[in-house]
N, C-alpha and C positions, 0 to 999 in steps of 0.2 A: 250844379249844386244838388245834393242830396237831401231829404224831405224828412228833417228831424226827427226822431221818434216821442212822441208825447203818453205820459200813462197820469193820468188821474189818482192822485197818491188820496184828496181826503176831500171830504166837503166839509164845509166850515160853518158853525152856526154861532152865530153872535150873541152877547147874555150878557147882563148887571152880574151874574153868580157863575162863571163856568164851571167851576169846578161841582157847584149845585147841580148843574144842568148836566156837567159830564155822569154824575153820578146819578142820575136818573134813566138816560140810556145805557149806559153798562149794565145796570142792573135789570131793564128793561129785556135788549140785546144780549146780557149777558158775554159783554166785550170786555178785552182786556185794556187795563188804564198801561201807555208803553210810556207819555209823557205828562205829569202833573208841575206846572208852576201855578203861580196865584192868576196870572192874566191868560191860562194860555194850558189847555189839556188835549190829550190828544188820546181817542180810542182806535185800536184795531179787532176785526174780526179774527176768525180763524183761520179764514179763507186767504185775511189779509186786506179788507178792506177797511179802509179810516174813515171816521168822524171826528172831528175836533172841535173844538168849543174857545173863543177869545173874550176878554173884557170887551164890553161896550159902554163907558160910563155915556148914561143920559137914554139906553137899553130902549127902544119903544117898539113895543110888541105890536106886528100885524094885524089886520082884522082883517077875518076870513068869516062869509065873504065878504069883500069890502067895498066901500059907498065910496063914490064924491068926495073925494079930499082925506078918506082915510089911509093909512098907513097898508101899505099892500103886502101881502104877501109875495114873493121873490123866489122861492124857491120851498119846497117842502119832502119833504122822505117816504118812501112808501114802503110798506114795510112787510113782507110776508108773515103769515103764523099760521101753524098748522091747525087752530079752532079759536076763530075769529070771537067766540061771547069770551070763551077766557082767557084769549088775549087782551080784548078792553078791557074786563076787569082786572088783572093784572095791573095792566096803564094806568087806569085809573087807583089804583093800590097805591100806587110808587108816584101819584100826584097831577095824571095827566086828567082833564078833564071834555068829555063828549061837545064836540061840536053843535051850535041849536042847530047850522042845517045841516041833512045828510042828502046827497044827492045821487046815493046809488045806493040799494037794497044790498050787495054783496061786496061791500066797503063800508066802513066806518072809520070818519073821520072826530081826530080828535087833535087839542092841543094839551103842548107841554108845560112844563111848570113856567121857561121863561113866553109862552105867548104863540110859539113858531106850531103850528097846524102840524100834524102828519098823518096818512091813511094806513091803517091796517086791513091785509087782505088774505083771502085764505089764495096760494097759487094752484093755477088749474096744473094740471100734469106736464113736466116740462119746461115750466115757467122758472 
């Protein structure tokens, strides 16, 4: 038996607003919207790479970092930009707001309008 071939079509992020929340990284990313329903939005890259966004009624946003009994973060995006101060402001333009901790001087983290953490970083050469 021969050993499937598997490709990573999109990573999924869950939200009370997808369609809010798609519309914050496309603008963010500057991605194209290929599928909009009410429960259920899908972005791609240029490149070709997908983000998607689902309803989650009852939505509870992660805490990052998070304590004993909180809501954990699962997964999070990291995000390249070629000048790391006016990409967070950007972020922060379109609704994302800075992280209280930062745990590396050449990363900044922040979260999105639904809750979900992601790092912005400038890529070394390469990367």
């Amino acid at each position: 038996m021969s050993t499937p071939q598997f490709t990573l079509s999109s990573t999924v992020l869950g939200s009370s607003d997808p369609r809010g929340l798609a519309g914050f990284y496309r603008d963010l990313l500057d991605w194209e919207v290929r599928v909009e329903q009410p429960e259920w939005v899908v972005l791609r890259s240029p490149q070709g790479a997908g983000l998607s966004f689902q309803l989650e009624d009852g939505h509870v946003p992660p805490t990052w970092p998070s304590g004993p009994g909180d809501q954990q973060m699962q997964v999070h995006l990291d995000i390249g930009v070629s000048d790391l101060a006016a990409g967070v402001a950007r972020a922060q333009a379109l609704g994302a707001s800075l992280a209280d901790e930062q745990p590396q001087d050449d990363v900044r983290v922040l979260v999105d309008p639904a809750g979900h953490p992601f790092c912005l970083f400038e890529p070394a050469a390469g990367e």
